[in-house]
N, CA, C and O atoms as a Tinker XYZ file with bonds, in Angstrom:
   320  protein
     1  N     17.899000   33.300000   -5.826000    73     2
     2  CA    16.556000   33.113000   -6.333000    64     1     3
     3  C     15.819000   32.153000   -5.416000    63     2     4     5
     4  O     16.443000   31.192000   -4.966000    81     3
     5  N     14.471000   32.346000   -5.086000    73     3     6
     6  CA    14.023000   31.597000   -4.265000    64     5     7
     7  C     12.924000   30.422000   -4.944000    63     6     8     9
     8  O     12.218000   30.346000   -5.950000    81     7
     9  N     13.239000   29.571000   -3.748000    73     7    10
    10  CA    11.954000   28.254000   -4.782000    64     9    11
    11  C     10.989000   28.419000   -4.734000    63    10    12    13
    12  O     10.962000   28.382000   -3.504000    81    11
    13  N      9.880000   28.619000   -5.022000    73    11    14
    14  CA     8.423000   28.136000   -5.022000    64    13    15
    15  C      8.741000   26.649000   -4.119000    63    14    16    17
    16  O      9.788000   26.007000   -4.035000    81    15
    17  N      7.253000   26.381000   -3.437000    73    15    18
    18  CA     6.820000   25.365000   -2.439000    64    17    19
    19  C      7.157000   24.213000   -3.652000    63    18    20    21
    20  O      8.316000   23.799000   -3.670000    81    19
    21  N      6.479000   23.827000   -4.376000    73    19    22
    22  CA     6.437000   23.012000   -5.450000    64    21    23
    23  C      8.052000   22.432000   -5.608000    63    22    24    25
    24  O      8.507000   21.400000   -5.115000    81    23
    25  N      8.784000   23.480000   -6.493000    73    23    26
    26  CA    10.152000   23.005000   -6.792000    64    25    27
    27  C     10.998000   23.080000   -5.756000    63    26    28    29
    28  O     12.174000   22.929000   -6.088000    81    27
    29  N     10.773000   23.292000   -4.431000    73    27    30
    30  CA    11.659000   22.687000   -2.965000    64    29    31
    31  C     11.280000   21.438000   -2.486000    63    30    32    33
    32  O     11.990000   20.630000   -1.887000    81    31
    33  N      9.677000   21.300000   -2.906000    73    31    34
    34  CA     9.307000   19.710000   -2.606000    64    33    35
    35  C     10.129000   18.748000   -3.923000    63    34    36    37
    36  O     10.742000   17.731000   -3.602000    81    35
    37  N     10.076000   19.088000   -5.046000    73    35    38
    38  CA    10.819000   18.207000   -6.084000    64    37    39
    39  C     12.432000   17.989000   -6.135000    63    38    40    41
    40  O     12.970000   17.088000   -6.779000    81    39
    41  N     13.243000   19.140000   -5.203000    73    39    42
    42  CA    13.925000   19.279000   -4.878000    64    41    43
    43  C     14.377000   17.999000   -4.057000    63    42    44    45
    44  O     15.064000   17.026000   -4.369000    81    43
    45  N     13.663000   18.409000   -2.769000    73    43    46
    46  CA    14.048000   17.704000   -1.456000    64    45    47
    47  C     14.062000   16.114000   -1.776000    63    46    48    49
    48  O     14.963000   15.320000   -1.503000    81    47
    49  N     12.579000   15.803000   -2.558000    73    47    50
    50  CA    12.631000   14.635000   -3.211000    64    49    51
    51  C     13.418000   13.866000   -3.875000    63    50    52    53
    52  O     13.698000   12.712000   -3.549000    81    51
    53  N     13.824000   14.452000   -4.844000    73    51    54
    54  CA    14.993000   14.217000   -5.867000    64    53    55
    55  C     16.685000   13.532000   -4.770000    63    54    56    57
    56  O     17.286000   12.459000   -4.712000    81    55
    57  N     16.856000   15.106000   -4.000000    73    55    58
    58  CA    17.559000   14.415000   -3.045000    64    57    59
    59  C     17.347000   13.612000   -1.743000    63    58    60    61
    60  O     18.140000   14.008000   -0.889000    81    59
    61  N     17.045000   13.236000   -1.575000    73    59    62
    62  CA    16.117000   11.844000   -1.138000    64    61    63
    63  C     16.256000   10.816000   -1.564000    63    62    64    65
    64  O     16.810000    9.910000   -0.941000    81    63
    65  N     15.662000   10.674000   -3.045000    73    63    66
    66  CA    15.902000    9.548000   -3.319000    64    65    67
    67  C     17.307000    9.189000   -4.255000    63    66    68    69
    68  O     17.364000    8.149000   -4.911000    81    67
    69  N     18.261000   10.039000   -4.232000    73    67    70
    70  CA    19.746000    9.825000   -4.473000    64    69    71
    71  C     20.003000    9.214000   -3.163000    63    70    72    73
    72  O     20.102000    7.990000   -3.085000    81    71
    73  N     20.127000   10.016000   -2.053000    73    71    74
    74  CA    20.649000    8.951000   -0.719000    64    73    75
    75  C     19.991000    7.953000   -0.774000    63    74    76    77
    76  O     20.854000    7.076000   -0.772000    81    75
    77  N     18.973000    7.434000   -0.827000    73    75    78
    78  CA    18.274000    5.707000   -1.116000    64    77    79
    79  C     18.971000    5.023000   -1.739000    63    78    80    81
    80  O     19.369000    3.934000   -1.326000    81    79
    81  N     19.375000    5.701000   -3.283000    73    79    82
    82  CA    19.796000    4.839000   -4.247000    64    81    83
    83  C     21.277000    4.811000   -3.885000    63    82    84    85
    84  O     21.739000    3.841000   -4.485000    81    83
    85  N     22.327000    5.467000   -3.126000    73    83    86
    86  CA    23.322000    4.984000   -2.790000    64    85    87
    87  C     23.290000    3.796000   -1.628000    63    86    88    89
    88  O     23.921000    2.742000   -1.702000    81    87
    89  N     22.362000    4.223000   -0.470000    73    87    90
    90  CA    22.394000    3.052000    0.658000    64    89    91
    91  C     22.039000    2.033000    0.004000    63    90    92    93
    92  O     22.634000    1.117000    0.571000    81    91
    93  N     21.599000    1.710000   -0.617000    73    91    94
    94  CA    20.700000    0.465000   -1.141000    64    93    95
    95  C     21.404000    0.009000   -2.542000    63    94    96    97
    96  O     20.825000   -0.765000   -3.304000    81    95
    97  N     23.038000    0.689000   -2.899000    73    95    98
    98  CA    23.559000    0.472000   -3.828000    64    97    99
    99  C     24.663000   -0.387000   -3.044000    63    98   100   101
   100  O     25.245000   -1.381000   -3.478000    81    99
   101  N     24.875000    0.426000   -1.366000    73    99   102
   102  CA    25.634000   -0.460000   -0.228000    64   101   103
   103  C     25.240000   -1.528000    0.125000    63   102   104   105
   104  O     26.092000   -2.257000    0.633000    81   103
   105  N     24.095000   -1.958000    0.033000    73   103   106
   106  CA    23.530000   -2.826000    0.897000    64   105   107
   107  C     23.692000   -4.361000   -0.451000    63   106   108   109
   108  O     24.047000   -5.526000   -0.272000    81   107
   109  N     23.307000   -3.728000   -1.541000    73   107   110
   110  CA    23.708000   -4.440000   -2.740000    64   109   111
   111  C     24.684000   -5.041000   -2.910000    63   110   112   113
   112  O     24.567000   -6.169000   -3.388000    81   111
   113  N     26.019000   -4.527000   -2.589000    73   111   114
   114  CA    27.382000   -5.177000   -2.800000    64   113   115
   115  C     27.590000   -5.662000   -1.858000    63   114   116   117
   116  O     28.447000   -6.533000   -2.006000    81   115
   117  N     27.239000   -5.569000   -0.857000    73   115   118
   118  CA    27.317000   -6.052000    0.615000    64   117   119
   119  C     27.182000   -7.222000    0.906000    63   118   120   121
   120  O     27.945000   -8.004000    1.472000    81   119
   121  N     25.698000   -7.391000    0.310000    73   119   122
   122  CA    24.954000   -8.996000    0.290000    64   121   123
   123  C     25.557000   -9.517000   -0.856000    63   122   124   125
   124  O     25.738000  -10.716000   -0.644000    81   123
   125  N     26.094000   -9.099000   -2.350000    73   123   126
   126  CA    27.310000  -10.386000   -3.121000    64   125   127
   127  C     28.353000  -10.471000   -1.942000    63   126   128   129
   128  O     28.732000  -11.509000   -1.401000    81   127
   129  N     28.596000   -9.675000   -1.759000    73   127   130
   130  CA    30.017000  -10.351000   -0.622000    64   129   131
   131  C     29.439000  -11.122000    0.135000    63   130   132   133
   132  O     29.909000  -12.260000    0.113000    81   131
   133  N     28.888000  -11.019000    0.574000    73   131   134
   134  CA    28.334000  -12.230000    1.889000    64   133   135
   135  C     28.125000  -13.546000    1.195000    63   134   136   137
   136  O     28.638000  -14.574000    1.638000    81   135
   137  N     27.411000  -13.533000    0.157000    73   135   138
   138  CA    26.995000  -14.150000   -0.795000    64   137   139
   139  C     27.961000  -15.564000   -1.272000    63   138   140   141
   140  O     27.834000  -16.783000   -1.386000    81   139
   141  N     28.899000  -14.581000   -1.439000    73   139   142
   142  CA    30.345000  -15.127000   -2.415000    64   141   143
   143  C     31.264000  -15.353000   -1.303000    63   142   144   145
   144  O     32.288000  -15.978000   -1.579000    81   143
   145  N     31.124000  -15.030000   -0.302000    73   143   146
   146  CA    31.928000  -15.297000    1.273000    64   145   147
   147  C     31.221000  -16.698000    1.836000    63   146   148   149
   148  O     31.958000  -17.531000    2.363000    81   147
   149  N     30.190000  -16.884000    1.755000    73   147   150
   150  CA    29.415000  -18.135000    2.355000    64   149   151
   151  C     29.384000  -18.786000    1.278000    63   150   152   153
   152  O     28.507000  -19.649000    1.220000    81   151
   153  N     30.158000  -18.646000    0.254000    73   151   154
   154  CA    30.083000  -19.863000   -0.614000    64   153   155
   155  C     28.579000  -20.378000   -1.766000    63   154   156   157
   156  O     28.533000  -21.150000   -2.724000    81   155
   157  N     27.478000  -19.492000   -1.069000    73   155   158
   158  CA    26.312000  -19.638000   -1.787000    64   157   159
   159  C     26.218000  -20.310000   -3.061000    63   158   160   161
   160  O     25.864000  -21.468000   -3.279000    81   159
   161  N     26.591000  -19.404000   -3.880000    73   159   162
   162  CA    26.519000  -19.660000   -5.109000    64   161   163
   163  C     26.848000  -21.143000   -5.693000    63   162   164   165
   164  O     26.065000  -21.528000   -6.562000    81   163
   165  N     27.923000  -22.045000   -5.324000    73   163   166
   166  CA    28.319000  -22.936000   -4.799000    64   165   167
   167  C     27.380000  -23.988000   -4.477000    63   166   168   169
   168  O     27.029000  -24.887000   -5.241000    81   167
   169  N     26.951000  -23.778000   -3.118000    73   167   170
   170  CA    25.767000  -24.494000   -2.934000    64   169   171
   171  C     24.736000  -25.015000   -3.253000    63   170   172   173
   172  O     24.272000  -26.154000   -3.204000    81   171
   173  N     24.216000  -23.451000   -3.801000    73   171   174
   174  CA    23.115000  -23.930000   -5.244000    64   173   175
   175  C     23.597000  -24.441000   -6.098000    63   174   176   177
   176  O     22.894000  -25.328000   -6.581000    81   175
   177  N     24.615000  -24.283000   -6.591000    73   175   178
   178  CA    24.353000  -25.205000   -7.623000    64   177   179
   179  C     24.584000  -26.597000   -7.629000    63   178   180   181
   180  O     24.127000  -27.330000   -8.507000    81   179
   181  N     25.450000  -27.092000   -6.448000    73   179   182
   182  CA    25.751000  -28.125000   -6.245000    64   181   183
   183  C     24.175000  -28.675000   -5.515000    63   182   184   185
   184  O     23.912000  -29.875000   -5.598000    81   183
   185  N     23.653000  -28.175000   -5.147000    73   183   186
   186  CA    22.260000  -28.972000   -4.265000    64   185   187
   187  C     21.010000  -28.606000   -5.397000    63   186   188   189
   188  O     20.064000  -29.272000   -5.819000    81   187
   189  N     21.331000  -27.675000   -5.578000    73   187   190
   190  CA    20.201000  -27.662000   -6.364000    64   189   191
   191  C     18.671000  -26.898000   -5.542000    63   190   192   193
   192  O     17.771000  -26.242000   -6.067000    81   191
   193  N     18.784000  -27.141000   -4.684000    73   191   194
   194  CA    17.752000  -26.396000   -3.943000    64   193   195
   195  C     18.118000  -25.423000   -2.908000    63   194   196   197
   196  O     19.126000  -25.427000   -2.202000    81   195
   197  N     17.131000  -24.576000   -2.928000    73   195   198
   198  CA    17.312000  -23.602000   -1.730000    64   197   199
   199  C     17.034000  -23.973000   -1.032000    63   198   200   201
   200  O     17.891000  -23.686000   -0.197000    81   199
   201  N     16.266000  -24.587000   -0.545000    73   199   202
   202  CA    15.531000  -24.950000    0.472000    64   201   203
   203  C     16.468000  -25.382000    1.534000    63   202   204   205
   204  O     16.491000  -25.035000    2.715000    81   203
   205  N     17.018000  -25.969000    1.077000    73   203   206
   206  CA    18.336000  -26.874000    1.719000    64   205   207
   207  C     19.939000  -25.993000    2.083000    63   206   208   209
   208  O     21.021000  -26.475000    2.418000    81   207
   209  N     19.557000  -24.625000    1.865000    73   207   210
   210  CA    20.768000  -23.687000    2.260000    64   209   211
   211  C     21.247000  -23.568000    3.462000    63   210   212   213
   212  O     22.441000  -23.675000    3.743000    81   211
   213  N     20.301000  -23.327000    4.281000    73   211   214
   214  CA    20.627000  -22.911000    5.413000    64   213   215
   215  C     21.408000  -24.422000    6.078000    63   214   216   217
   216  O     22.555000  -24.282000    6.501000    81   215
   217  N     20.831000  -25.682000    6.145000    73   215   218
   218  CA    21.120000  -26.807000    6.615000    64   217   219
   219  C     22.831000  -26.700000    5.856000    63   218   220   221
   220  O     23.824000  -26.989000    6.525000    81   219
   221  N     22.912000  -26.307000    4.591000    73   219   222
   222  CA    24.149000  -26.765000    4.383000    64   221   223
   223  C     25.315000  -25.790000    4.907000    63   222   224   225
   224  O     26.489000  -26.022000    5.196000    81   223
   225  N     24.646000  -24.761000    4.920000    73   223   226
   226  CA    25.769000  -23.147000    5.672000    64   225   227
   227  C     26.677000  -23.372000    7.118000    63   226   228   229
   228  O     27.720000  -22.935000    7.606000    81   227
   229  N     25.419000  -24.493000    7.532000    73   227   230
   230  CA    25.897000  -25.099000    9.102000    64   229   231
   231  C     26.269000  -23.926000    9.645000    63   230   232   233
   232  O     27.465000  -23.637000    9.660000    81   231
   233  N     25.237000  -22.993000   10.221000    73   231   234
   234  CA    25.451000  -21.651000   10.794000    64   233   235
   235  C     24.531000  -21.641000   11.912000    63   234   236   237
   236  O     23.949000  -22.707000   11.711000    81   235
   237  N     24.053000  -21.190000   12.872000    73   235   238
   238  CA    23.448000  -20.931000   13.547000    64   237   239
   239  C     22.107000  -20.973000   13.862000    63   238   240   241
   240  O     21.818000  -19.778000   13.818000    81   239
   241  N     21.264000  -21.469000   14.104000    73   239   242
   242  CA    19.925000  -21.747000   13.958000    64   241   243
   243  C     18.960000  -20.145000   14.211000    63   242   244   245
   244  O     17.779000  -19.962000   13.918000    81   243
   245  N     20.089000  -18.989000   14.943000    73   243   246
   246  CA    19.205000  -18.253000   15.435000    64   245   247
   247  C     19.237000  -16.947000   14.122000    63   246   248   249
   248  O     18.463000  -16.004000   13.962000    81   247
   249  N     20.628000  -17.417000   13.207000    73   247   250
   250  CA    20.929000  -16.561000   11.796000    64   249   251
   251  C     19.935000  -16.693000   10.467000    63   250   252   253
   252  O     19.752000  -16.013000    9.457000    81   251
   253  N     19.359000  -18.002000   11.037000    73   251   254
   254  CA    18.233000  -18.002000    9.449000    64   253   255
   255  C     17.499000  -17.277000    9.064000    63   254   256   257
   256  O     17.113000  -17.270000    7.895000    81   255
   257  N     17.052000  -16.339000   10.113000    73   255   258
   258  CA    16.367000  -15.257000    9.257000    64   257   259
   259  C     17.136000  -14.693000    8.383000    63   258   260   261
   260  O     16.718000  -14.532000    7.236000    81   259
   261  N     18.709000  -14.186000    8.842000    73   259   262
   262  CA    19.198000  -13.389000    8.212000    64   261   263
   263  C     20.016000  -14.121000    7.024000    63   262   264   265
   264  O     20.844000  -13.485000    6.371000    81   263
   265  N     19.791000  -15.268000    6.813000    73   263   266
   266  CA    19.697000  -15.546000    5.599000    64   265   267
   267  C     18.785000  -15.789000    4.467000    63   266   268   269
   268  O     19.134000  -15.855000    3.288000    81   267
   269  N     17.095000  -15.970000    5.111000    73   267   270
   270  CA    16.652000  -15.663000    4.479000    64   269   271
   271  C     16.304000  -13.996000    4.059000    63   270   272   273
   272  O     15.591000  -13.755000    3.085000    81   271
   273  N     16.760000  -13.139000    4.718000    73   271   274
   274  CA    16.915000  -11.492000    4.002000    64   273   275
   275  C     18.252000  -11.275000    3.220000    63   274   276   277
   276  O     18.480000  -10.189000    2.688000    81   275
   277  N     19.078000  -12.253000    3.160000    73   275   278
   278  CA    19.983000  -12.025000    2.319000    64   277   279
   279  C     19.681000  -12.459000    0.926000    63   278   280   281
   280  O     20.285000  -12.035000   -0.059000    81   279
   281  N     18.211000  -13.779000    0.889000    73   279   282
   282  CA    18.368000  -14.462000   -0.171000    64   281   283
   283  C     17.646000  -13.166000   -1.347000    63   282   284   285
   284  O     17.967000  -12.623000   -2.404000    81   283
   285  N     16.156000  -13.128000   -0.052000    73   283   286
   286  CA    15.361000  -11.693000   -0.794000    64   285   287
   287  C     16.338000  -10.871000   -1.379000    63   286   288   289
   288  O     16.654000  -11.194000   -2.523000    81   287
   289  N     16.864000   -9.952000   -0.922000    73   287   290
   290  CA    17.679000   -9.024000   -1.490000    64   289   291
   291  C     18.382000   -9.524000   -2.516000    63   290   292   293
   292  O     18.274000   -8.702000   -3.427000    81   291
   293  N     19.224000  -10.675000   -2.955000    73   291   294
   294  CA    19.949000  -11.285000   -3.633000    64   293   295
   295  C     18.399000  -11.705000   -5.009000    63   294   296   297
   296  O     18.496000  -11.434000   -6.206000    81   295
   297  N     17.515000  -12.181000   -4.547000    73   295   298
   298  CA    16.736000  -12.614000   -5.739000    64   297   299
   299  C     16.213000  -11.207000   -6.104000    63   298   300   301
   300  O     15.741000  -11.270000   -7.239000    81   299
   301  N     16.097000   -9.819000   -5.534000    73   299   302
   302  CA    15.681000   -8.872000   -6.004000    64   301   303
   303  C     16.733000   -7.842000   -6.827000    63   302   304   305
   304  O     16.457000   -7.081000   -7.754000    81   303
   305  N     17.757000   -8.026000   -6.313000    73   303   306
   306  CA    18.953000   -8.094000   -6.959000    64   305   307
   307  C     19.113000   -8.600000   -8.699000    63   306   308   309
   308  O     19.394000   -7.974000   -9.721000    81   307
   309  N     18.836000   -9.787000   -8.466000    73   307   310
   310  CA    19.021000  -10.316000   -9.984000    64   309   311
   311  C     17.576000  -10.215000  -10.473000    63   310   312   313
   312  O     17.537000  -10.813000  -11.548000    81   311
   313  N     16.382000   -9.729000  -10.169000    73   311   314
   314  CA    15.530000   -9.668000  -10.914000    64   313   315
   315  C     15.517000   -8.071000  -11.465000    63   314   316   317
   316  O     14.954000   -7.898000  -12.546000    81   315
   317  N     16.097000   -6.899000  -10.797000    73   315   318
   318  CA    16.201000   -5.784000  -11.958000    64   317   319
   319  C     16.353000   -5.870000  -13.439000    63   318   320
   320  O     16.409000   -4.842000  -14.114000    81   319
């Protein structure tokens, strides 16, 4: 049976956004591991501020971005 234009676009869509929701289900567990590997969780609560993460990670000066895209993801994470 063939699709109509319509239900191959809702189609294609549909699968589409299943592969999203798995990469981005990877990328999810990925960043708790990192998370829970750098001790984070930890940190905060012992400092109390974020602000003060990166200074305490004692990591690399040229990695802070990529901790601040870990934090994003992690606060978007717990805000679902």
């Amino acid at each position: 049976m063939a699709l109509q234009n319509g239900e191959l676009s809702k189609e294609l869509l549909d699968s589409q956004a299943h592969i999203w929701n798995h990469l981005f289900g990877f990328i999810n567990s990925m960043s708790l591991k990192c998370a829970v590997q750098l001790q984070i969780p930890d940190i905060i609560s012992h400092l109390g501020l974020l602000s003060e993460l990166v200074e305490t990670l004692n990591i690399n000066q040229e990695r802070n971005l990529f901790v601040y895209w870990l934090e994003r993801i992690l606060f978007h994470l717990v805000s679902l």
